[in-house]
KENU-514247 format. One record per atom (N, C-alpha, C, O): residue number from 0; residue in one letter; atom name; z, x, y. Coordinates in nm, 2 decimals, decimal comma, always signed. Each point is the difference from the previous one (the first is absolute). Layout:
<atoms>
ATOM bagu keza gumi zz xx yy
ATOM NUM A CA Z X Y
...
</atoms>
This chain:
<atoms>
ATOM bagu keza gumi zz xx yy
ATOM 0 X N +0,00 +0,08 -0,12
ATOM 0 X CA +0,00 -0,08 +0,12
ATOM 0 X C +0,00 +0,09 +0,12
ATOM 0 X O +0,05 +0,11 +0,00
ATOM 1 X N -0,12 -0,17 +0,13
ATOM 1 X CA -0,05 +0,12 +0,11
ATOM 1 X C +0,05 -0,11 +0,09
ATOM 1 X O -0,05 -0,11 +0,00
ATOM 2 X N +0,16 +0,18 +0,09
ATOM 2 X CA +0,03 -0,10 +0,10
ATOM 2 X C -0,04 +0,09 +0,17
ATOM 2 X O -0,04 +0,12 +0,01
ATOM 3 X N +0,05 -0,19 +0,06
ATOM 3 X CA -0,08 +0,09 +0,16
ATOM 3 X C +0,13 -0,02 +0,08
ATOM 3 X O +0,03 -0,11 +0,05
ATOM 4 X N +0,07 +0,23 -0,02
ATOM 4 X CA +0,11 +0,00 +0,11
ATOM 4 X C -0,01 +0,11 +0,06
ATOM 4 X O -0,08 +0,09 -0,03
ATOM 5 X N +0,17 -0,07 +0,14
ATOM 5 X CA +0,00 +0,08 +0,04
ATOM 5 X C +0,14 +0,16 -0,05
ATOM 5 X O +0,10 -0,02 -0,06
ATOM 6 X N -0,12 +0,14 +0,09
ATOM 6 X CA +0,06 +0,08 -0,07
ATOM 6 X C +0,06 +0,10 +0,11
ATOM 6 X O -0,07 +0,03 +0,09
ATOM 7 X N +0,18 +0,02 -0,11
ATOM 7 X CA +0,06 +0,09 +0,09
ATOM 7 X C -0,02 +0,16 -0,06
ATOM 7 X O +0,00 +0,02 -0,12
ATOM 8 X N -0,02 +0,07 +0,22
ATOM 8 X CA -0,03 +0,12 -0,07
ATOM 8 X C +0,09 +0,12 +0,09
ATOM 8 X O -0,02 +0,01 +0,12
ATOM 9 X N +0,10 +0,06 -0,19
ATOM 9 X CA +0,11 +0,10 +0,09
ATOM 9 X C -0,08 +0,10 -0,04
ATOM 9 X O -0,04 +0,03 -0,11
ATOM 10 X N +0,03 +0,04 +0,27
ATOM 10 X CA -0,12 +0,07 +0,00
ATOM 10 X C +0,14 +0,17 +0,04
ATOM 10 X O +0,11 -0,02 +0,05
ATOM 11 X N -0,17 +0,14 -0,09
ATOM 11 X CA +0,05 +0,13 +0,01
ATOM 11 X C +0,09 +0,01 +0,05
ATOM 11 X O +0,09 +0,06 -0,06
ATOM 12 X N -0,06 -0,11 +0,25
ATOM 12 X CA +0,08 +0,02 +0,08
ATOM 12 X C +0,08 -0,14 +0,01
ATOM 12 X O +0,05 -0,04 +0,11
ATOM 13 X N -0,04 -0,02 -0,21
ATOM 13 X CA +0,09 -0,12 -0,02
ATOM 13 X C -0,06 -0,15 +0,12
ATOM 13 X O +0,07 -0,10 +0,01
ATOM 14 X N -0,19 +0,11 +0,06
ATOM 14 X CA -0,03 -0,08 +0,07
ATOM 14 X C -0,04 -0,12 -0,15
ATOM 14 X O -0,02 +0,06 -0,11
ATOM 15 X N +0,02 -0,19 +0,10
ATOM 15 X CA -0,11 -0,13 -0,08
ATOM 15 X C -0,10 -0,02 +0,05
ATOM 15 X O +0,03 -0,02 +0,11
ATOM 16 X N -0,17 +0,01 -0,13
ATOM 16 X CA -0,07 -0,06 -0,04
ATOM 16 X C -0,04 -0,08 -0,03
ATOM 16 X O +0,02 +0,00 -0,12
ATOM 17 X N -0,09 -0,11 +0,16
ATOM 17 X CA -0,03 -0,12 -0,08
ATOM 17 X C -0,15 -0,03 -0,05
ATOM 17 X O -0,09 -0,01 +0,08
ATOM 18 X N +0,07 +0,01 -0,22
ATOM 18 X CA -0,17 -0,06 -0,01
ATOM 18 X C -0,02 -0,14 -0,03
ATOM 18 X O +0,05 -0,08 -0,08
ATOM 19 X N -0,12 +0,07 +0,14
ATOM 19 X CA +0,03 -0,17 +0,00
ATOM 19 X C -0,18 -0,05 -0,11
ATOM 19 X O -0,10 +0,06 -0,02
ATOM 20 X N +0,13 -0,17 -0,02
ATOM 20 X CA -0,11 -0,07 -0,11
ATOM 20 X C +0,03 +0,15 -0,12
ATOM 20 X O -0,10 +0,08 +0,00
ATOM 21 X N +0,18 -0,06 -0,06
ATOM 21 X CA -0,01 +0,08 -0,06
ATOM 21 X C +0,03 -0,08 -0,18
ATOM 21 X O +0,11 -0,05 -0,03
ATOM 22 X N -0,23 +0,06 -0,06
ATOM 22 X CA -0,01 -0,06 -0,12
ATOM 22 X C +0,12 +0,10 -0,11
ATOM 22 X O -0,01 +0,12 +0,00
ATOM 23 X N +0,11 -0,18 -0,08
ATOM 23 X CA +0,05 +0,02 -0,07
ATOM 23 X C +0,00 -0,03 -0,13
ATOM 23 X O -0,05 -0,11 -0,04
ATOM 24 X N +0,09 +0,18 -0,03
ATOM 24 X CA -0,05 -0,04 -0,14
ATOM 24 X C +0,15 +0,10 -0,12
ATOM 24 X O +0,02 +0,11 -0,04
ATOM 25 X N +0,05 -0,26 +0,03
ATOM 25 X CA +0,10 +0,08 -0,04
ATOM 25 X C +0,03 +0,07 -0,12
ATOM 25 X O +0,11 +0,04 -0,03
ATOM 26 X N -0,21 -0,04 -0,03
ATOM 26 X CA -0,02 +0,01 -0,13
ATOM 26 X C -0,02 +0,19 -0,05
ATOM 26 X O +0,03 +0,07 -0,10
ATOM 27 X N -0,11 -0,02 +0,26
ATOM 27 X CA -0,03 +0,13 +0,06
ATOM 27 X C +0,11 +0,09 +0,03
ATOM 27 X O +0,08 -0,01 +0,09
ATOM 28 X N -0,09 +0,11 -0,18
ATOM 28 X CA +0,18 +0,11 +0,04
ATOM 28 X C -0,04 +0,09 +0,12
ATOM 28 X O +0,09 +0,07 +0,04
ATOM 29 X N -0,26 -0,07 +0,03
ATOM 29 X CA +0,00 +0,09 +0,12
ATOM 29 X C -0,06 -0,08 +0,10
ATOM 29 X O -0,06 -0,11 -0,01
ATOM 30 X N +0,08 +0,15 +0,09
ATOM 30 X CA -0,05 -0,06 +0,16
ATOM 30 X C -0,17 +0,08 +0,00
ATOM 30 X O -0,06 +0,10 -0,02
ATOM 31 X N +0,07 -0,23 +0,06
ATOM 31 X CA -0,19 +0,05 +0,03
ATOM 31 X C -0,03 -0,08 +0,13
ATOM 31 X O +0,02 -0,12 +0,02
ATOM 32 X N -0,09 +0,24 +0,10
ATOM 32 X CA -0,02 -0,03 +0,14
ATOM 32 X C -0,14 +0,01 +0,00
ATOM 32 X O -0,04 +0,11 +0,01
ATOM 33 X N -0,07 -0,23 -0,01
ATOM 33 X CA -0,14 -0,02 +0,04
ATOM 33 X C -0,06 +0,10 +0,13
ATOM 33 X O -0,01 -0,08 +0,09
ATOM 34 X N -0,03 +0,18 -0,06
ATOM 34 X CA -0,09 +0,11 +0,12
ATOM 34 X C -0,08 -0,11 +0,03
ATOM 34 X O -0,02 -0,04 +0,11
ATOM 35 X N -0,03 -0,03 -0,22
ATOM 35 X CA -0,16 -0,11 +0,09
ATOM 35 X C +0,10 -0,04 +0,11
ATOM 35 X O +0,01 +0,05 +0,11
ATOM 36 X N +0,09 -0,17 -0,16
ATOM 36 X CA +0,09 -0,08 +0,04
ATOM 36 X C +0,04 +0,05 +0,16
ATOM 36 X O -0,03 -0,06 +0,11
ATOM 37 X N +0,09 +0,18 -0,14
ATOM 37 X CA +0,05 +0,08 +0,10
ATOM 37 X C -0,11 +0,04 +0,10
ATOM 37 X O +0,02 -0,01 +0,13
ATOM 38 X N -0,14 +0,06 -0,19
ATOM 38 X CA -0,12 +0,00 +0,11
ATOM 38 X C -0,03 -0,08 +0,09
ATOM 38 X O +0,01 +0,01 +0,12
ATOM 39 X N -0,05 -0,15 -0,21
ATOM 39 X CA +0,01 -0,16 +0,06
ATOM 39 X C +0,08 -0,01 +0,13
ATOM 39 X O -0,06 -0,03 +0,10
ATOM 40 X N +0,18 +0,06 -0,10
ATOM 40 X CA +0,11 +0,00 +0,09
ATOM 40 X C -0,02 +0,07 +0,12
ATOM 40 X O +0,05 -0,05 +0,10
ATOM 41 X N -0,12 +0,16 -0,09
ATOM 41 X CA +0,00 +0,05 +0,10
ATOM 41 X C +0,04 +0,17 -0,01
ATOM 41 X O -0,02 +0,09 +0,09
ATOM 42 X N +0,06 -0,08 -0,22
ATOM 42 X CA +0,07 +0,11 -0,01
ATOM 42 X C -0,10 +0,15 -0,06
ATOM 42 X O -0,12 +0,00 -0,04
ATOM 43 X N +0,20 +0,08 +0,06
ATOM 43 X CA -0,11 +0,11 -0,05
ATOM 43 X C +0,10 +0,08 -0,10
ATOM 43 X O +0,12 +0,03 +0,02
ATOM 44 X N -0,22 +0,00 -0,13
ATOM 44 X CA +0,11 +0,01 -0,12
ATOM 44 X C -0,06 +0,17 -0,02
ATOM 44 X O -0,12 +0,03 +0,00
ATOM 45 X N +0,23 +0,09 -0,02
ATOM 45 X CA -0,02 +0,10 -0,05
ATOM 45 X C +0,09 +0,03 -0,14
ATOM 45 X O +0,11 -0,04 -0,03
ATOM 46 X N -0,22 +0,13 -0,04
ATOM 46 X CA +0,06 +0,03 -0,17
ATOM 46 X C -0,03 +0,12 +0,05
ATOM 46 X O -0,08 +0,03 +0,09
ATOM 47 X N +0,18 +0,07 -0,17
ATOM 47 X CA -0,03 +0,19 +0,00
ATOM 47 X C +0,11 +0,02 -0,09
ATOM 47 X O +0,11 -0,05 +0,01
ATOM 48 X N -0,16 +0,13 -0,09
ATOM 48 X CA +0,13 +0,08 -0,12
ATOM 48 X C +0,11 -0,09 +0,00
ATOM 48 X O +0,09 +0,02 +0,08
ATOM 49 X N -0,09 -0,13 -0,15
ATOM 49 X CA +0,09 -0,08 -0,05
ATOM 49 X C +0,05 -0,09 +0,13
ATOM 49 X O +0,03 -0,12 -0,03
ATOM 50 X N -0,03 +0,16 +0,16
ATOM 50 X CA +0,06 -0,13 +0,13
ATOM 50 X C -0,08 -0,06 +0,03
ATOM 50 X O -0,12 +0,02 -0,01
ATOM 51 X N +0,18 -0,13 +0,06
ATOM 51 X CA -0,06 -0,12 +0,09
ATOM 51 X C +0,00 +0,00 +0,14
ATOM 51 X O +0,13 +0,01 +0,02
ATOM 52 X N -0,18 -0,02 +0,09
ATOM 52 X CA -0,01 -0,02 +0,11
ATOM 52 X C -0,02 -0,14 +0,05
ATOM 52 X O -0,10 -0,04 -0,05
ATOM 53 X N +0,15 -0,05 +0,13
ATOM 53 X CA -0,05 -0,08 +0,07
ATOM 53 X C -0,02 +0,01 +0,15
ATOM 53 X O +0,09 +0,06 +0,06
ATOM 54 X N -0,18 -0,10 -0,01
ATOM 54 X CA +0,01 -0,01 +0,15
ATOM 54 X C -0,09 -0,09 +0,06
ATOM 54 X O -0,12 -0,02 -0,02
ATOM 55 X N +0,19 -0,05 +0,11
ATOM 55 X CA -0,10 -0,03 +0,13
ATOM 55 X C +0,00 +0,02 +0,13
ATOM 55 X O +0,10 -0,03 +0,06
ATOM 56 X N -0,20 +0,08 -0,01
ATOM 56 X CA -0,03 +0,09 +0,11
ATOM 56 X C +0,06 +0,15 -0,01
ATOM 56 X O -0,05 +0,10 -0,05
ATOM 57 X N +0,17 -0,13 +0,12
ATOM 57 X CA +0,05 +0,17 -0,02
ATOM 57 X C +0,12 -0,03 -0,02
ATOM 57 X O +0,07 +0,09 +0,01
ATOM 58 X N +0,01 -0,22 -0,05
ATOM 58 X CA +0,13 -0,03 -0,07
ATOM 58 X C -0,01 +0,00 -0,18
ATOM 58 X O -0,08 -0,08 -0,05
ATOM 59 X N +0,16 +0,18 -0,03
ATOM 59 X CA -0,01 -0,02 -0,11
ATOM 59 X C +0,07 -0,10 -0,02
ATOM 59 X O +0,09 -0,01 +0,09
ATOM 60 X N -0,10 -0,10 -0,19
ATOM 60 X CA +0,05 -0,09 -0,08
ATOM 60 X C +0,10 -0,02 -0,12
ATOM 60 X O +0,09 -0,07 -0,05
ATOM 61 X N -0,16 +0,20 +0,05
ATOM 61 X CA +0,08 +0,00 -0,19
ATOM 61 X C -0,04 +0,17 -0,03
ATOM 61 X O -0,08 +0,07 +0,07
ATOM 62 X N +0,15 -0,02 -0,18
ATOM 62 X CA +0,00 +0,13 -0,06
ATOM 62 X C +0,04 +0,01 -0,11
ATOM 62 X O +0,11 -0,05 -0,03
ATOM 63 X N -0,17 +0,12 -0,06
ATOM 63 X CA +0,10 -0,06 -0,19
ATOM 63 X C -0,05 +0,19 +0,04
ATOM 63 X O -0,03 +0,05 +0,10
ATOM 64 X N +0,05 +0,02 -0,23
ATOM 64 X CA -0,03 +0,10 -0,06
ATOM 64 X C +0,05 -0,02 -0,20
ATOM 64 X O +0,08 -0,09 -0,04
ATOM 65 X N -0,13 +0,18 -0,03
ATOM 65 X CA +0,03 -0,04 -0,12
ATOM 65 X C +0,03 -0,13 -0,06
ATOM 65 X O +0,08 -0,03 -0,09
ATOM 66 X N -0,16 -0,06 +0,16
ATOM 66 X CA +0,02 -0,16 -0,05
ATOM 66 X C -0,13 -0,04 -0,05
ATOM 66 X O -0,01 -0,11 -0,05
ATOM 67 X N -0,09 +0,20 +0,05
ATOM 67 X CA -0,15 -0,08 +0,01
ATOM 67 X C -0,06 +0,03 -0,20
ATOM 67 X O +0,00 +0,10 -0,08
ATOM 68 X N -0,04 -0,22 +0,07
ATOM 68 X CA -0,11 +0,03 -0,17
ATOM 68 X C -0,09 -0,09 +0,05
ATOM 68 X O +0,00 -0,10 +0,06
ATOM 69 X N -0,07 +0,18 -0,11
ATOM 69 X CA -0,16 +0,00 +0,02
ATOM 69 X C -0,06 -0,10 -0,07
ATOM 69 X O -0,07 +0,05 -0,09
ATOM 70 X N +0,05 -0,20 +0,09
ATOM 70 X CA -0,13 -0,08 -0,06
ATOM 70 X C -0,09 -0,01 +0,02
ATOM 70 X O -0,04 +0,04 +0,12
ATOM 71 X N -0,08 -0,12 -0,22
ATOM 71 X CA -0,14 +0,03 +0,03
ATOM 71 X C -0,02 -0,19 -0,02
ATOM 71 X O -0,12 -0,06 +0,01
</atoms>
């Protein structure tokens, strides 16, 4: 079952986050974050040696390191 809420996310320096329309599926033991999705949004998504980057304009958004696996 795949429900659509919204999800809080504690980001590095202890600031939350919120992603909102975010599909859940509880059945799933990892989080998985859509780049289309995030593109859609407005956002600009960087991958390099294992981190994540988010940004728009010249404010980052988000920052993971050692969190990312690669699907196709």
């Amino acid at each position: 079952m795949e429900e659509i809420d919204t999800v809080l996310i504690k980001m590095f320096d202890g600031m939350v986050r919120e992603l909102k329309e975010v599909r859940y599926v509880p059945q799933l033991k990892r989080n998985f974050i859509s780049v289309g999705v995030l593109k859609a949004l407005g956002l600009e998504v960087f991958i390099k040696d294992g981190a994540l980057k988010m940004t728009r304009g010249s404010m980052v958004i988000l920052k993971a390191s050692d969190a990312i696996t690669y699907t196709t």
